[in-house]
C-alpha positions in Angstrom: -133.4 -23.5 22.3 -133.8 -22.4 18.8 -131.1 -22.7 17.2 -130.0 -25.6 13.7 -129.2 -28.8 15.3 -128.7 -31.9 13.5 -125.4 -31.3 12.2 -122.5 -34.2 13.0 -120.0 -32.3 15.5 -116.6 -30.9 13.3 -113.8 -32.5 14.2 -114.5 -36.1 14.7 -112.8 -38.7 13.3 -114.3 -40.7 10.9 -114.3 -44.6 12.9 -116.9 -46.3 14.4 -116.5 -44.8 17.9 -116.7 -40.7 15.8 -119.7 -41.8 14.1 -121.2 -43.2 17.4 -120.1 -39.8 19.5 -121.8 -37.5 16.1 -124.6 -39.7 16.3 -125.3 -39.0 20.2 -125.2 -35.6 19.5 -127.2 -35.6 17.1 -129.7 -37.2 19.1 -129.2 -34.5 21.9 -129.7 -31.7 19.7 -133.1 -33.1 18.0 -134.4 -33.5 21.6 -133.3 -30.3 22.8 -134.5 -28.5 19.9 -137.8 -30.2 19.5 -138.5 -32.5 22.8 -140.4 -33.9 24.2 -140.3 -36.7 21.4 -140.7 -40.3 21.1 -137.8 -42.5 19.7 -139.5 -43.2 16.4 -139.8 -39.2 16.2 -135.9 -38.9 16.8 -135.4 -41.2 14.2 -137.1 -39.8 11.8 -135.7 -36.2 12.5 -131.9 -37.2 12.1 -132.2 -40.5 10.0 -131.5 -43.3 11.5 -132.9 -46.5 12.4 -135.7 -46.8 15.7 -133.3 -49.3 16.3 -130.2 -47.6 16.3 -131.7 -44.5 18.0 -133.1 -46.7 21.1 -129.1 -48.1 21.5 -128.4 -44.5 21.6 -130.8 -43.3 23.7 -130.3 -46.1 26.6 -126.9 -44.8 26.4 -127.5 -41.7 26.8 -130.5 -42.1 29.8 -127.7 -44.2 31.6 -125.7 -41.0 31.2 -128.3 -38.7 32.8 -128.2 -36.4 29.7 -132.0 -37.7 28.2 -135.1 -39.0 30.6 -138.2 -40.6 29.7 -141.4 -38.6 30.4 -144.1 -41.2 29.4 -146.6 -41.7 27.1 -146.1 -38.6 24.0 -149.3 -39.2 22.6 -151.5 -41.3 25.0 -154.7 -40.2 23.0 -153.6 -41.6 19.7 -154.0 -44.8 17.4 -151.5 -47.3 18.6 -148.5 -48.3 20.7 -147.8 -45.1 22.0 -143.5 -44.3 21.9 -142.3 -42.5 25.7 -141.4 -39.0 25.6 -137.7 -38.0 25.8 -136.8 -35.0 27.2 -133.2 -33.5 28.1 -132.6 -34.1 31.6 -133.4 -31.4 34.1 -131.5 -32.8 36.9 -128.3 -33.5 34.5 -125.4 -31.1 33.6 -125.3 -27.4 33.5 -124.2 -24.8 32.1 -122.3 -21.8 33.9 -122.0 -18.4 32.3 -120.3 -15.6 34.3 -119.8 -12.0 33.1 -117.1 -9.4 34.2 -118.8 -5.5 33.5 -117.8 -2.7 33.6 -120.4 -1.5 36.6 -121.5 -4.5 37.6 -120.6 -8.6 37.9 -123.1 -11.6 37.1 -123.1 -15.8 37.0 -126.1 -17.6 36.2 -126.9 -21.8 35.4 -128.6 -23.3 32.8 -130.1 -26.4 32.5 -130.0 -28.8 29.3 -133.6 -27.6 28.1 -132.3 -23.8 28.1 -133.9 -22.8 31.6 -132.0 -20.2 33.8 -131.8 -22.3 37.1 -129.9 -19.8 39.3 -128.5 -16.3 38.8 -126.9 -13.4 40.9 -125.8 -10.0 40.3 -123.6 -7.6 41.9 -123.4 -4.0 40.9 -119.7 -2.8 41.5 -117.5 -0.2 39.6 -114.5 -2.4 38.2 -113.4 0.4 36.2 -109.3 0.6 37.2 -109.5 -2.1 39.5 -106.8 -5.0 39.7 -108.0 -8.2 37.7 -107.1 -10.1 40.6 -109.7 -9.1 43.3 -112.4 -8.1 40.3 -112.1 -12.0 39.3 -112.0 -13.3 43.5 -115.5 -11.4 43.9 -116.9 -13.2 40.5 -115.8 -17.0 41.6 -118.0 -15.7 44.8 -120.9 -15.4 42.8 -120.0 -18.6 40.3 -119.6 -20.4 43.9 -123.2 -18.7 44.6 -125.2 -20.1 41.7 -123.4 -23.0 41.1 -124.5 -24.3 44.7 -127.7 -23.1 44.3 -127.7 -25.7 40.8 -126.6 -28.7 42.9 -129.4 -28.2 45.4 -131.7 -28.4 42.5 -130.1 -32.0 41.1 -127.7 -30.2 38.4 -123.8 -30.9 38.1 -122.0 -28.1 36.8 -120.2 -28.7 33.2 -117.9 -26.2 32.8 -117.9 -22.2 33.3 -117.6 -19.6 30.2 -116.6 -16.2 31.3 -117.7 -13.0 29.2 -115.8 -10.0 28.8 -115.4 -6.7 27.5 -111.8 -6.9 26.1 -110.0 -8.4 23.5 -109.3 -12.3 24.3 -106.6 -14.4 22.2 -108.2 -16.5 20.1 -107.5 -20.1 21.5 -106.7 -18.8 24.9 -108.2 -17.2 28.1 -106.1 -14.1 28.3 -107.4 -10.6 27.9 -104.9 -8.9 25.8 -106.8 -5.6 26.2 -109.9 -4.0 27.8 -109.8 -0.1 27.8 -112.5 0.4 30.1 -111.2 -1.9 32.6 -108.1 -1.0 32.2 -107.1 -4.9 31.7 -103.8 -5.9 29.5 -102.6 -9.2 28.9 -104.5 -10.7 31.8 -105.0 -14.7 32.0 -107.9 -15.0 33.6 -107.5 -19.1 34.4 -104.0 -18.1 36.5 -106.2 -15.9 38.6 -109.8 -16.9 38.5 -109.8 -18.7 42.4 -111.0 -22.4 42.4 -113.1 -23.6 45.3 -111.0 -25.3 47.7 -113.8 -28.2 48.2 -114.0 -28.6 44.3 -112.8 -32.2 43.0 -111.9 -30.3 40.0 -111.6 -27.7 37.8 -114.2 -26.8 35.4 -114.0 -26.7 32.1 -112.7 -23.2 31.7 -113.9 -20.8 28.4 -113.2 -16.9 28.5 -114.1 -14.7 25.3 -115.3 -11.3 24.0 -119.3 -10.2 25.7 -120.0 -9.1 22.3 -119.1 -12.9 20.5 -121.1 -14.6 23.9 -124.0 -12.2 22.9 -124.4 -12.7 19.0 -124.4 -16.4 20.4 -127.1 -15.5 22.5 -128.9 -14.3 19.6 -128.3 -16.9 16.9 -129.1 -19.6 19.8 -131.7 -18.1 21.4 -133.4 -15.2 19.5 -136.8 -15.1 17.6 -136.4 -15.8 13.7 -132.5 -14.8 13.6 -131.0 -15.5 10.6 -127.7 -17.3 10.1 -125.5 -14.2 8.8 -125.9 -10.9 11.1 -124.1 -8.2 12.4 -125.0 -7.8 16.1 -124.0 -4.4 18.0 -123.5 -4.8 21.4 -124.2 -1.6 23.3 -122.8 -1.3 26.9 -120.6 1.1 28.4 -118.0 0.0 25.7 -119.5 -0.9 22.4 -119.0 -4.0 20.9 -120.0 -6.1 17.5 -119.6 -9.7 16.3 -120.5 -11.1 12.8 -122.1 -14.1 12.6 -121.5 -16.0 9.3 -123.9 -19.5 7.9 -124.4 -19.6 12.1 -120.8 -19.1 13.3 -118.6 -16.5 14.8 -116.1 -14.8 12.5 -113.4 -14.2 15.2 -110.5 -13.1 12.6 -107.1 -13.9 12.6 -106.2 -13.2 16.0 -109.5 -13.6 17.6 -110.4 -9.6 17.8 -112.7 -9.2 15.1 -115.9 -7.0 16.0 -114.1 -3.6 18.0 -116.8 -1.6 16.7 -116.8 0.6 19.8 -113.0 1.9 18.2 -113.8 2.7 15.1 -113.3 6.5 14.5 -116.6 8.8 13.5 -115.0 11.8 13.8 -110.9 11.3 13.2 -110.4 14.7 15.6 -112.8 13.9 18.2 -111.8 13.5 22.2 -109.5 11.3 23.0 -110.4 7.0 24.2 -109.0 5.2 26.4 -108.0 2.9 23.8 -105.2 5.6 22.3 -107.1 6.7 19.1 -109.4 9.4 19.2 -113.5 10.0 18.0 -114.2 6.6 18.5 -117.4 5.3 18.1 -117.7 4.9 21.9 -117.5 8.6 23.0 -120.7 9.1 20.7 -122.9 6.0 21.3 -121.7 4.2 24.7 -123.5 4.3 27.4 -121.4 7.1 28.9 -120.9 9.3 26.6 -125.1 9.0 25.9 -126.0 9.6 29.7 -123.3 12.8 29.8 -124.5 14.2 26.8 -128.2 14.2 27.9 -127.0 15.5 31.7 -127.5 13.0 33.7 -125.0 12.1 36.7 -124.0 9.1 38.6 -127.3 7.1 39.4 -129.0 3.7 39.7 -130.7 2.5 36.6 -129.8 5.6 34.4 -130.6 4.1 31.3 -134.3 3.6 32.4 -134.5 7.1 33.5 -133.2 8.3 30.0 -135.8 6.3 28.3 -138.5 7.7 30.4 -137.1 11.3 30.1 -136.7 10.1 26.2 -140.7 9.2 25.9 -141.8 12.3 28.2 -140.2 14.5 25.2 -137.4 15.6 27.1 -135.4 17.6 24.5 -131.8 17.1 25.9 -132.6 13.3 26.0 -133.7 12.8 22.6 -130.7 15.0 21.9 -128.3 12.8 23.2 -130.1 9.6 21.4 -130.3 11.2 17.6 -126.3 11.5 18.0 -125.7 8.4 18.7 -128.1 7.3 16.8 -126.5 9.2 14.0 -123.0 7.9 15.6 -123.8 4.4 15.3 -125.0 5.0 11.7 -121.8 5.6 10.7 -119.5 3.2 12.0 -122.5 0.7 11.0 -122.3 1.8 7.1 -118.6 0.7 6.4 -119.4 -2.8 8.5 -122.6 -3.0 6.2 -120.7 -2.1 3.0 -118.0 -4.4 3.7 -119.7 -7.2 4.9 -123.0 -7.1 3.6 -125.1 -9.3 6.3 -129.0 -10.4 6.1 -129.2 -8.3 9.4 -128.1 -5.8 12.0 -129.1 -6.7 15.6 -128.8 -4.1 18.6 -128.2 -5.7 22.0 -127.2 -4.5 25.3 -128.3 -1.7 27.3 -129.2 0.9 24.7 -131.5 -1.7 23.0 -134.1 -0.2 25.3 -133.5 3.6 24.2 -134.2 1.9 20.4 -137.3 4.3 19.7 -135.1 7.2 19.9 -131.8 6.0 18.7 -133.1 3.9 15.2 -135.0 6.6 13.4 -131.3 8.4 13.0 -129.2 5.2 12.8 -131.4 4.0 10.0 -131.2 7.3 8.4 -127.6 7.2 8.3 -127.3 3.8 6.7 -130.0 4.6 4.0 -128.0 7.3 3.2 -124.4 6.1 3.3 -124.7 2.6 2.0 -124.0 1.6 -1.8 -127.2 -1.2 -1.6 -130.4 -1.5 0.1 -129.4 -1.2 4.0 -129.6 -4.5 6.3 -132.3 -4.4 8.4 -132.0 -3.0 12.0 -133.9 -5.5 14.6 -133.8 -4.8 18.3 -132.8 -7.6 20.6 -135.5 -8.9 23.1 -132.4 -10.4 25.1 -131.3 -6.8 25.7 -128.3 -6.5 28.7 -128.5 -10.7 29.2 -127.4 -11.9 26.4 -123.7 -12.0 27.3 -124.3 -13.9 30.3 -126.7 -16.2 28.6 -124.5 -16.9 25.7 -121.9 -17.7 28.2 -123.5 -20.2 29.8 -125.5 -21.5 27.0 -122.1 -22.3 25.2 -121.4 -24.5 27.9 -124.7 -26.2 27.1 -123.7 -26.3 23.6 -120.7 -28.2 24.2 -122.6 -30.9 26.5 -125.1 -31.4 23.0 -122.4 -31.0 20.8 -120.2 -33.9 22.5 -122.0 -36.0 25.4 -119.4 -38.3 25.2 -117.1 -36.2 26.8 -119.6 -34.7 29.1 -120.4 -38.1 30.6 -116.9 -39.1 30.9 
C-alpha cells in the first residue's frame, strides 16, 4: 500500500490508553507501508523506543494483526531483528459495488492483496433496491467465505455506489441511473442468517471509494487531485492534503450533472445537457453506433485504434465534453492533478488530446495535469474494501476487540 502512514489516528483522546491505541497504529501503518521490517526498523520510522515498539508489537502479534517472518537480514553484521509483516491470515477487508450493469465484492488482506473476488453482470437500471442489494449480499456471502477458507476474518463491508449518500449515513438520497431515492441501504442489505454478527457497515459515493483507491493505491499520486470517474454516470471527488472533500452535505463531486450545453437533451437527473449525455459511457457508445453488447468499451477502443471515423468521433466530443465541465472544477479549485478513472480511462488515447485542448484553452493558469488511472473500472471496489483495511491500521484496538 502506498499511501502516508505514520500519522496519530484524529480523534483520540489525549490519555494514556489514546496515546497507546495512536501508537499501535502507527506501528501498523509503518509495517504495512514498508514491511517486512525488524522492530529496531519500526522504531526508527515512527520514533519511539525498541523498547516501547517490542510492548507494542507482542500486543499486536497476540492480536493476529502483525506476525514474525524471521531473520530480515540474516546476511548482515550482527544480531539480526525478525521480520514483521501484517498478518495474512488476520482481518479483511470487504468492498462491494452496486453498478449500473453489473455487481462486484471482493476481500483484501492486511498487506493490500485481493484474496477473493466475484462479478455478476446484470442490468440494475429501474430495478427495486431491495432485490438489487439481496443479489449483492449473495456475492459478499461468496467472497467472504472464500476469505475464511484462506484463514481471514472479515472486518467490516464498505459498499460503493453511484448515487448521492448522506454524509454520516448509509442512505442513498439519489441515484438517477438507478433510479434510487432515499434508499438505506443497511435496512435492506440481507445479513447471513449463520452470521454472529453484523459487520461493520460503510456505504458512500463510487467516485469518493475510487479517488481513495488512487491516493491509497496509485503510482506517485499526489495529495490534492481531482479524479473523474467515468462509468455509465460520471462522477468526480477532490482529494485535498490526502483527504476527501465531501461538502456540506456529503454530495460534493456530481460532475456527471454539470451542464455543457444549458439546452441540451434532457437527464435523468431533471436538468438538461449534462455532462453525462456527452461523455458517459452511453451517450459515447450511441454516438459512435454501437448497440447493446458485451465488452463495448473494448470494441470502441479497437474500432478507435483501427481509425474508425465514427469512433474517434464519438471520443473527441467527449473528449471536448469533459474539457469543459473539467475547466470551471480546475479554475475553482486549482488541484496539483486531474486523474481519469473508470471505464473510459481505456479510450484515453482518443479522448485526452481534446480534453486537454479544452482546458489549455479555457483555464485562467497553466492547466492541471491529466494522468490516466492504471486502476481503471476497479478502483471503486478496491477503495471499498481497502477503506475497511484502513480502518483496521488506523485503529487495531477496535479491530481486535
Amino acid at each position: 500500500m502506498t499511501a502516508p502512514l505514520h500519522e496519530p489516528r484524529p480523534g483520540t483522546p489525549d490519555t494514556q490508553q489514546g496515546m497507546r491505541r495512536r501508537n499501535l497504529s502507527r506501528v501498523m501503518h509503518a509495517v504495512a507501508t514498508d514491511g517486512p521490517l525488524s522492530r529496531a526498523t519500526v522504531a526508527q520510522r515512527i520514533g519511539l523506543t525498541r523498547a516501547a515498539v517490542s510492548t507494542l508489537v507482542d500486543e499486536l502479534i497476540r492480536s493476529g494483526l502483525i506476525e514474525e517472518l524471521g531473520p530480515q537480514r540474516p546476511g548482515r553484521v550482527g544480531r539480526p531483528g525478525s521480520a514483521l509483516a501484517v498478518s495474512r491470515s488476520g482481518p479483511a477487508g470487504i468492498g462491494a459495488e452496486v453498478g449500473v450493469d453489473h455487481l462486484a465484492a471482493c476481500a483484501v488482506d492486511l498487506s493490500g492483496e485481493v484474496r477473493a473476488r466475484a462479478v455478476r453482470r446484470v442490468a440494475n437500471r429501474g430495478r427495486a433496491p431491495g432485490p438489487v442489494l439481496k443479489e449483492l449480499s449473495v456475492l459478499v456471502r461468496e467472497v467472504t467465505a472464500r476469505a475464511e477458507r484462506e484463514g481471514l476474518r472479515p472486518a467490516g463491508l464498505a459498499v460503493a455506489v453511484p448515487g448521492l449518500v448522506a454524509r454520516g449515513t448509509r442512505t442513498v438520497v439519489r441515484a438517477p441511473n438507478l433510479d434510487w431515492h432515499d434508499t438505506d441501504v443497511s435496512a435492506l442489505l440481507p445479513t447471513p442468517a449463520e452470521a454472529p454478527s453484523v459487520l461493520p457497515l460503510s456505504v458512500d459515493n463510487e467516485a469518493n471509494f475510487g479517488a481513495l483507491a488512487e491516493l491509497w493505491l496509485g503510482e506517485n499520486t499526489p495529495a490534492d487531485f481531482l479524479h473523474v470517474s467515468a462509468e455509465i454516470g460520471i462522477g468526480a471527488a477532490l482529494v485535498v492534503d490526502g483527504k476527501l472533500l465531501r461538502g456540506t452535505r456529503g454530495f460534493a463531486g456530481e460532475l456527471g450533472h454539470v451542464p455543457v450545453r444549458p439546452e441540451g437533451p434532457a437527464c435523468p437527473c431533471g436538468g438538461r445537457g449534462c455532462l453525462e449525455q456527452y461523455a458517459g459511457e452511453e451517450a459515447v457508445l450511441r454516438a459512435a453506433g454501437l448497440g447493446p453488447g458485451e465488452d463495448r468499451v473494448g470494441l470502441l477502443a479497437e474500432r478507435a485504434a483501427a481509425g474508425d471515423t465514427d469512433a474517434r468521433r464519438a471520443l473527441r466530443g467527449a473528449g471536448t465534453a469533459l474539457g469543459i465541465a473539467l475547466t470551471g472544477a480546475v479554475n475553482l479549485l486549482d488541484p496539483r492533478a486531474v486523474v481519469l478513472g473508470g471505464a473510459l480511462s481505456r479510450l484515453a488515447p482518443w479522448l485526452l488530446p481534446a480534453l486537454e485542448r479544452e482546458l489549455t484553452r479555457r483555464t485562467a493558469t497553466p492547466a492541471a495535469g491529466v494522468t490516466v488511472s492504471r486502476l481503471g473500472s476497479d478502483g471503486p471496489l478496491l477503495g471499498a474494501a481497502h477503506s475497511v483495511v484502513r480502518a483496521v491500521l488506523d485503529d487495531p484496538v477496535a479491530v481486535a476487540a
